[in-house]
N, C-alpha and C positions, 0 to 999 in steps of 0.2 A: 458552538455553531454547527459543527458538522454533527451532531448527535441530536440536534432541533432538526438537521436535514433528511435523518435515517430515519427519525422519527416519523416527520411530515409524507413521506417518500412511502413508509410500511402504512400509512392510513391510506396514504390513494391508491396503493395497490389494493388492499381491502376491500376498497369502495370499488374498484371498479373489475376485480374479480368475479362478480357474478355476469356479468357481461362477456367479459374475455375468455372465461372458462368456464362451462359448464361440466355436472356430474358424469362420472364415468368415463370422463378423458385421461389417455394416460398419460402416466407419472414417469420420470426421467430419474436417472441416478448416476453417481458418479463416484467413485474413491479419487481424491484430491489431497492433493500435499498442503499439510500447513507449516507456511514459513516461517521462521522466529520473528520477532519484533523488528530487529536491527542484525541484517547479518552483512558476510564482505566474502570476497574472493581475494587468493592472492594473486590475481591478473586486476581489481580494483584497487587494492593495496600499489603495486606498483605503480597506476597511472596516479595515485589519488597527488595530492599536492599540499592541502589543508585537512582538519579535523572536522570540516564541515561537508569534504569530500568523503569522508568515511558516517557522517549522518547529519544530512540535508534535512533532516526534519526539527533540529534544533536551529531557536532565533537568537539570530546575531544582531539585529537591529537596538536589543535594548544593553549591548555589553560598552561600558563608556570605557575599559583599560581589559586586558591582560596581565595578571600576574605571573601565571604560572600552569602552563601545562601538561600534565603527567598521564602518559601512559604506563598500562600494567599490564605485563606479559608474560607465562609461562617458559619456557624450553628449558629440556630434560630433567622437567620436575622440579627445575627452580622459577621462584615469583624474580622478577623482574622490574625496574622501573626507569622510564627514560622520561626526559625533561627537557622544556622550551621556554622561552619567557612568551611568547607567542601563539597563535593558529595555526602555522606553519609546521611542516614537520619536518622533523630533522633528517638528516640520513641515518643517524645512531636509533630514531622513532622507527622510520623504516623498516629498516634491518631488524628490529627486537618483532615486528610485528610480521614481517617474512617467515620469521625463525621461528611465530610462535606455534606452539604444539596446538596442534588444529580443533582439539575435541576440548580444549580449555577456552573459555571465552577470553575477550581482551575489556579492559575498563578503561574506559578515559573520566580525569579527573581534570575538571575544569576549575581555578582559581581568577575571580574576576573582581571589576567593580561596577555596578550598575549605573546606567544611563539614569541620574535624577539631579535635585537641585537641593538636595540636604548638604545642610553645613558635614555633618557626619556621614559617612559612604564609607560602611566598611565591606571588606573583602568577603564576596559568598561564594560557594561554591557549587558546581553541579558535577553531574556523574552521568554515565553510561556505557553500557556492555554492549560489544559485538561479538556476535558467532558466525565462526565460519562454515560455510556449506560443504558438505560433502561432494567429493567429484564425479561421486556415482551412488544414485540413489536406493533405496531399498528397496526390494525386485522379489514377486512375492515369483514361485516357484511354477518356471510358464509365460509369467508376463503377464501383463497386464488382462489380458484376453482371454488367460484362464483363472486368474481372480474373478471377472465379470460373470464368465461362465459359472465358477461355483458360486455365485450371490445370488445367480437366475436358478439354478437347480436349488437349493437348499430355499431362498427365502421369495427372492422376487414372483416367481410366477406362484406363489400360494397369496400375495397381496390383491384384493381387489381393485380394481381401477377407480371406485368410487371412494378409496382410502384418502384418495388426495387431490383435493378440490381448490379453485383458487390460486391463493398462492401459497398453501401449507408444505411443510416443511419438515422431515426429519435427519436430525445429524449423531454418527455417532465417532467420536473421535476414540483415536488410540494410540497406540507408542510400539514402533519395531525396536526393540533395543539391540544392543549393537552384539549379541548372538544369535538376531535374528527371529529372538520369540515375540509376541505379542503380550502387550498387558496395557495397564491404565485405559482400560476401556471403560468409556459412558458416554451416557446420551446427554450431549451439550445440546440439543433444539427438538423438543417434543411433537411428534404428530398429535392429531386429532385422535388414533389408536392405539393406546397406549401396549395392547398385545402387537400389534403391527412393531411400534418401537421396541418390545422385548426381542420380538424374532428377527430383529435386525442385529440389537444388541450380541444374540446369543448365537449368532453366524460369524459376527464380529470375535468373537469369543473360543469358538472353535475353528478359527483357520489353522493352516497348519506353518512349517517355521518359513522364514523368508529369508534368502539373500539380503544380509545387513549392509546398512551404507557406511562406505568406503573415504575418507580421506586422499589427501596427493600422496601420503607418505605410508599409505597402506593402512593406516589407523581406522578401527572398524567406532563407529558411530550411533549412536540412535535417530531417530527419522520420527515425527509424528503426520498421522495421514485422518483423516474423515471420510467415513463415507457420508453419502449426501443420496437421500431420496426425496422423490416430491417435484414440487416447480424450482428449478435451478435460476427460475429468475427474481424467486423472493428476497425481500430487502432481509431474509434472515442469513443468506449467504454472506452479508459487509458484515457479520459479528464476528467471522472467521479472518485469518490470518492468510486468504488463499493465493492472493496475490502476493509477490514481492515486493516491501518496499524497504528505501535504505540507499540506495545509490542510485544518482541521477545520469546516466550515459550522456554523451558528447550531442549537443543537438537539444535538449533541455527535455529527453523522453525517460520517462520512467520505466526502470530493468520491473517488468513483469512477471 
């Protein structure tokens, strides 16, 4: 359903692009953090209370039992595994998930038995990883303000204003690793330029190294970030990870 809705949402912006914007208006850009799938804090760890408090995006509506719930955790490079017969989480859950070593993910393993009306219902299982965020993110040398400056010297101001019309769109992702160098760069969303999308690419490619992000325990991290040129209100931005989702804060508002 929500992918009939991206869908329907990028047609009428389409359609109604040549009205809302015409040629030679310009283009907006932005470098943008992309968030993992499912990540956590240990200040949400502590308040969390259930396995659904740690990801609200799995349904609980069709599980008819509980068998058995397993967490798996890292610290000091040993795997780990704590158990409930429940959703609940233990204090021993807890505590493994406090302690775990921040740049390893955590798995939850779900044992259940489905809500249906078979004589036979056996036991299935599901799974999911969380990653924890860094407490200080990855800080290209300057800040952010001299990132933007060397994107406007090197590539922005050689682009035409008639590159990007509508609601067109280009994205090029990449990865700080956690010395701070760049790599796995590529253009995940094509302009209409394809030389336009190289010399984004290839700006992308030649930055130089960046303050890596950092963990609570000092542990250095990798970071992946996009930059984004073009109309920032195209339905190509929901293919990105840009928002946070994963933990529902007090009040029923989603941690953005």
């Amino acid at each position: 359903m929500k992918h009939i809705f991206i869908i329907v949402f990028c047609l009428t912006s389409l359609l109604l692009s040549s009205q809302s914007q015409s040629d030679g208006q310009s283009f907006d850009y932005d470098v943008k953090k992309i968030y993992p799938y499912l990540s956590i804090t240990k200040d949400e760890v502590q308040a969390a209370k259930t396995i659904w408090d740690l990801n609200p995006r799995f349904k609980t509506k069709w599980i008819s039992e509980y068998v058995k719930v397993e967490i798996k955790t890292t610290e000091a490079g040993q795997s780990k595994t704590s158990t409930n017969a429940d959703q609940m989480l233990t204090d021993e859950q807890k505590t493994a998930l406090l302690h775990n070593d921040p740049t390893q993910k955590v798995e939850v393993v779900l044992h259940y038995r489905p809500k249906n009306n078979l004589a036979h219902n056996p036991v299935r299982q599901e799974a999911f990883s969380l990653q924890y965020l860094p407490t200080k993110d990855a800080e290209y040398p300057g800040g952010k303000s001299a990132l933007i400056a060397y994107l406007e010297k090197e590539v922005f101001q050689m682009i035409a204003d008639s590159s990007y019309t509508g609601y067109e769109l280009s994205t090029v992702k990449f990865v700080i690793g956690d010395d701070g160098s760049v790599s796995d760069v590529k253009i995940s969303w094509q302009g209409k330029e394809k030389k336009v999308d190289r010399a984004l690419y290839e700006a992308i490619c030649n930055l130089q190294r960046w303050s890596p992000a950092v963990h609570s325990d000092g542990s250095r991290t990798s970071q992946q970030y996009a930059l984004v040129v073009g109309n920032l209100e195209s339905c190509a931005m929901n293919t990105e990870q840009f928002r946070r989702k994963g933990i529902w804060l007090e009040g029923g508002e989603e941690d953005q």
